[in-house]
C-alpha positions as CSV (number, residue, x, y, z in Angstrom):
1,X,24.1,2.0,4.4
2,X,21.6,2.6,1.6
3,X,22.8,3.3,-1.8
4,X,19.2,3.0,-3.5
5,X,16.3,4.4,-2.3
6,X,13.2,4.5,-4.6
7,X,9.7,6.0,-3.1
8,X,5.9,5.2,-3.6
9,X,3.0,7.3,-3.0
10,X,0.6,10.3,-3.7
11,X,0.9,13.7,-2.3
12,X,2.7,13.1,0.9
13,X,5.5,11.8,-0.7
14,X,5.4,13.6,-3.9
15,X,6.2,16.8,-1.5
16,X,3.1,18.6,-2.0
17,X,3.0,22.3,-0.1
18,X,7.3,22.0,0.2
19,X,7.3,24.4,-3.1
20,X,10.3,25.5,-4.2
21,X,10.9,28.7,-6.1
22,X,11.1,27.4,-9.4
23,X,7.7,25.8,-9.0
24,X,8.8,22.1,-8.2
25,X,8.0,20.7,-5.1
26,X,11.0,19.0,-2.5
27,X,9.2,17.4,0.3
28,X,10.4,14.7,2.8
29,X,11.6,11.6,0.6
30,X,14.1,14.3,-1.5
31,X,15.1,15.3,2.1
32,X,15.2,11.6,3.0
33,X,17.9,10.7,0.6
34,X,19.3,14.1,0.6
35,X,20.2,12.8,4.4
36,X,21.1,8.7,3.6
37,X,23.9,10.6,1.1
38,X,24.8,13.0,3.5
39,X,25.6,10.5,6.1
40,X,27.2,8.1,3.8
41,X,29.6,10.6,2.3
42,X,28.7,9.4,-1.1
43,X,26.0,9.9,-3.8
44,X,22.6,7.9,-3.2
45,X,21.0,7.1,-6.4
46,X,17.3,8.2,-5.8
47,X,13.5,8.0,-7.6
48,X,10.7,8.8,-6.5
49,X,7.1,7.8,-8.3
50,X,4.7,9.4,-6.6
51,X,1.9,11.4,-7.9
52,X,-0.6,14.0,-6.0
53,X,-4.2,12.5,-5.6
54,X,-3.6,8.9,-6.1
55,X,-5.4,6.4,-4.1
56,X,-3.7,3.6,-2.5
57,X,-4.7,0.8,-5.1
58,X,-3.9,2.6,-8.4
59,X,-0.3,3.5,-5.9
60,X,0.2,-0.6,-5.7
61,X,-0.8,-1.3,-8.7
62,X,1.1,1.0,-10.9
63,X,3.9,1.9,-9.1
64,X,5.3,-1.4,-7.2
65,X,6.5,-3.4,-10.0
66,X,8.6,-0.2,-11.7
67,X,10.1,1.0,-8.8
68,X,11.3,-2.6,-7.9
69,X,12.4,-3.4,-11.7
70,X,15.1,-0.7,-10.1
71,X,16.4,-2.8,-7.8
72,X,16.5,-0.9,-4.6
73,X,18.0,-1.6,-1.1
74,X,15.6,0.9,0.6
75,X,11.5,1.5,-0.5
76,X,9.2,3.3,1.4
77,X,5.2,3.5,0.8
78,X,2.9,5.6,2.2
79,X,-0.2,5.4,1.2
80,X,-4.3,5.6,2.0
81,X,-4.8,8.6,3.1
82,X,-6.8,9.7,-0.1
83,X,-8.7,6.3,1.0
84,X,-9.7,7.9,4.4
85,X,-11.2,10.8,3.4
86,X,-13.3,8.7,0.7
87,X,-17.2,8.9,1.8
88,X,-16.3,4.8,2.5
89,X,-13.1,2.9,2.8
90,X,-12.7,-0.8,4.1
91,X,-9.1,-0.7,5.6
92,X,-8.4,-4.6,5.6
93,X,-8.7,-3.9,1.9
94,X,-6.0,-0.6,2.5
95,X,-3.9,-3.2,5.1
96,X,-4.0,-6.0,2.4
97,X,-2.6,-3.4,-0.4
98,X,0.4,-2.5,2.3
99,X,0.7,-6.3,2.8
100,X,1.4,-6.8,-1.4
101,X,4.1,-4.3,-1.1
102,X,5.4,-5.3,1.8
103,X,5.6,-9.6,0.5
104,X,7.2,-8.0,-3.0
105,X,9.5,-5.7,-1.6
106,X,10.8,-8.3,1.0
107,X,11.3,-11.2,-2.0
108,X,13.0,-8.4,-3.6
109,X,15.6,-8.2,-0.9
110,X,14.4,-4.1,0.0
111,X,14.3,-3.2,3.1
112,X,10.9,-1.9,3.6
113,X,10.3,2.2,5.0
114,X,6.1,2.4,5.8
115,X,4.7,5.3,6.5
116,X,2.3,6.7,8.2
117,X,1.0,10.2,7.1
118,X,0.7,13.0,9.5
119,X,-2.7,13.7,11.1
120,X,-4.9,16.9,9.7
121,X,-8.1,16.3,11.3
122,X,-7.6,18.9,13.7
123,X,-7.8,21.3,11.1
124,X,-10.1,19.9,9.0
125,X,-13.9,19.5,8.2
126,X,-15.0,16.2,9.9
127,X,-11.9,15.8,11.8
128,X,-13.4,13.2,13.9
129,X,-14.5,10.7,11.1
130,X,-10.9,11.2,9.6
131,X,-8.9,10.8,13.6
132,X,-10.7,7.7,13.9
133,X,-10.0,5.9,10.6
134,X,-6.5,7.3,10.7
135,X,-6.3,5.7,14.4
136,X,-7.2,2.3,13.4
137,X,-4.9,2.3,10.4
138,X,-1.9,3.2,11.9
139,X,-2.9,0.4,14.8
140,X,-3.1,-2.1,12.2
141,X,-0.1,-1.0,10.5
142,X,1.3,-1.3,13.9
143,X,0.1,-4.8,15.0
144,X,1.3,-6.4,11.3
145,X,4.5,-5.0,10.6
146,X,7.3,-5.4,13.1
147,X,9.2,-7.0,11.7
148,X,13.2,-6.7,11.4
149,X,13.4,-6.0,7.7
150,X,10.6,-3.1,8.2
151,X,10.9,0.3,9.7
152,X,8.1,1.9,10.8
153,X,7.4,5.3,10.9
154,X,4.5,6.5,12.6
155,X,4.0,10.2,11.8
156,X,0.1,10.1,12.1
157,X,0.8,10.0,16.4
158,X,3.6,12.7,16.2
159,X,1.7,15.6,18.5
160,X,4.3,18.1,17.7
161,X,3.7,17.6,13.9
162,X,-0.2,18.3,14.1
163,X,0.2,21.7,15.6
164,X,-0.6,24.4,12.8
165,X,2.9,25.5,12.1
166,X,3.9,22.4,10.4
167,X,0.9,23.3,7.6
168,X,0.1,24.7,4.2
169,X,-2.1,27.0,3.8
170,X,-4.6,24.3,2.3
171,X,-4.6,22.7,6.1
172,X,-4.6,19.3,4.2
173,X,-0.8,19.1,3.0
174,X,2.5,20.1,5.2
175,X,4.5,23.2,4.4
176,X,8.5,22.7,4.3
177,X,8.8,22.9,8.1
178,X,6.7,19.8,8.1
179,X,8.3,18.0,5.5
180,X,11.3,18.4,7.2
181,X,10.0,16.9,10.3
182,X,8.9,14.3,8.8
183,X,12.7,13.3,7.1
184,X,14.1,13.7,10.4
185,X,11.7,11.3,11.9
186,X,12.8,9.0,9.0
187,X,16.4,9.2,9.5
188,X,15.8,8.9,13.3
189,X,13.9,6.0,12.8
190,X,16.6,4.4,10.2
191,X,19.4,5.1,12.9
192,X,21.0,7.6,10.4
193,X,22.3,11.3,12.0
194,X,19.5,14.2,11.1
195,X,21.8,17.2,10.0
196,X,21.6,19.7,12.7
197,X,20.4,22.5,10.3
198,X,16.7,21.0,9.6
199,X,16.2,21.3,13.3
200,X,13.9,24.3,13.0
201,X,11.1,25.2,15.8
202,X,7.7,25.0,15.2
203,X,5.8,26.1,18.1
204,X,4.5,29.5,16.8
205,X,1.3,29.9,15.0
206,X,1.4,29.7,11.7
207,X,1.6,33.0,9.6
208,X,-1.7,35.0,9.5
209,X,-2.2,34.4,5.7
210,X,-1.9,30.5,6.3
211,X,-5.3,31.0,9.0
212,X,-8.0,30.4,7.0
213,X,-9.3,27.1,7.5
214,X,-12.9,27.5,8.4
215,X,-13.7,30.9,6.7
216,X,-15.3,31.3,3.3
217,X,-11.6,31.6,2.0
218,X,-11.0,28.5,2.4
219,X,-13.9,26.5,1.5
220,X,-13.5,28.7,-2.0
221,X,-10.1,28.2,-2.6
222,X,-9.7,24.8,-0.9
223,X,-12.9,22.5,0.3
224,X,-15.3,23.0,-2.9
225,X,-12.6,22.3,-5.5
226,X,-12.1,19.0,-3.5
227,X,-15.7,18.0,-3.5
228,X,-16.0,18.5,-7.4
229,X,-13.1,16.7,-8.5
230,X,-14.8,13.7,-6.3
231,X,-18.8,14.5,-7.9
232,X,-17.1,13.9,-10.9
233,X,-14.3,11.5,-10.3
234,X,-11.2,13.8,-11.7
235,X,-7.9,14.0,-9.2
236,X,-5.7,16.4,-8.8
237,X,-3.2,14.2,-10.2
238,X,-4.9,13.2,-13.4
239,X,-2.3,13.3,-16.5
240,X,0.5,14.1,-14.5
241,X,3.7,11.7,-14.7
242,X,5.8,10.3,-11.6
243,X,8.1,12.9,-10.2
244,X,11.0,10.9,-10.2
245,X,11.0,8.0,-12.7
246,X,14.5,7.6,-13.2
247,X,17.3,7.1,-10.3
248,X,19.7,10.0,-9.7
249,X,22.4,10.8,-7.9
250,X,21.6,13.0,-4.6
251,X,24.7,13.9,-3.6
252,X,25.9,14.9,0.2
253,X,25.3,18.3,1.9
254,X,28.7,20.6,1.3
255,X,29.7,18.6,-2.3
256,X,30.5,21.5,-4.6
257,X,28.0,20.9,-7.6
């Protein structure tokens, strides 16, 4: 069983549209080693150095190295999808990034946890461009990483997690339902239990408010924000710091705190 689990990535895995009332976000990875403690019994130390908005290179590059100076028995990466939905994007160079942190991880003695991230296009402006870069990617991720010390976890074919109740209002992001989904897939695919609580259903629309992709509404609030921070090269994750530098202690479902 894992005792040390350290996460890489942007949005996704940052936990982006799983807000909490205080204003922080959760999203799957907390949920992730929220469940690794739960089924161990014990306190999993956990970090998590994602940030919102990052591309996949500046992910590799700035993240890798810290997160395995922490010395981790379980990393997951998740990473590109800011790279689709770039005007152009060569995905060897995306697989070759994956490859990096896959080698380092490995000579670190980590079991590896890749990602992919669940597929918007449906709901999205040019959907089609998006479903087919996103189709090839997680092919490739397929055909180059079985491997025993990796566990794959292909969200971006999950049908049930497309439909619209799994999504923020923003259509781009997952709300908390989705988030959760996503952990269980996780746990499934690590051969830990899912605690029988997250097993919410989905299959409703999602609340009326949450409709609005396609409408002026949402290119206001959503779609034209996006296209200037990319006229002028600003992300929504400029100046802001990991979410999780530092391992702590996520301790089991039921401990008293």
């Amino acid at each position: 069983m894992f005792t040390r689990y350290v996460a890489l990535g942007d949005s996704f895995t940052e936990g982006v549209g799983d807000d909490l009332p205080d204003g922080q976000v959760r999203g799957w990875a907390d949920l992730v080693a929220l469940g690794l403690a739960t089924a161990a019994g014990a306190p999993v130390d956990y970090a998590n150095f994602a940030i919102r908005g990052k591309l996949l290179g500046p992910i590799v590059n700035e993240q890798l190295e810290p997160a395995l100076a922490l010395r981790p028995d379980l990393i997951s990466i998740c990473g590109g999808g800011n790279d689709l939905m770039r005007p152009k994007v060569e995905l060897s160079y995306v697989i070759g990034l994956l490859e990096r942190v896959v080698d380092r991880a490995r000579e670190e003695g980590a079991h590896v946890l890749l990602l992919s991230g669940p597929n918007p296009s449906r709901h999205l402006p040019l959907g089609g461009l998006l479903q087919r870069r996103g189709d090839q990617m997680a092919a490739a991720g397929r055909a180059l990483f079985s491997r025993p010390d990796i566990t794959l976890v292909n969200n971006w074919t999950d049908a049930e997690l497309a439909s619209s109740g799994y999504w923020s209002p923003d259509k781009l992001h997952l709300n908390a339902r989705g988030h959760t989904r996503v952990a269980s897939n996780v746990l499934t695919a690590l051969g830990v239990p899912v605690p029988g609580e997250w097993r919410a259903d989905a299959a409703g629309q999602a609340p009326a408010n949450e409709q609005v992709q396609g409408g002026g509404q949402y290119y206001r609030t959503y779609v034209l924000p996006w296209i200037g921070r990319r006229l002028t090269g600003r992300s929504s994750g400029d100046g802001r710091p990991p979410k999780r530098p530092v391992p702590e202690p996520v301790e089991p479902l039921g401990t008293a705190p």
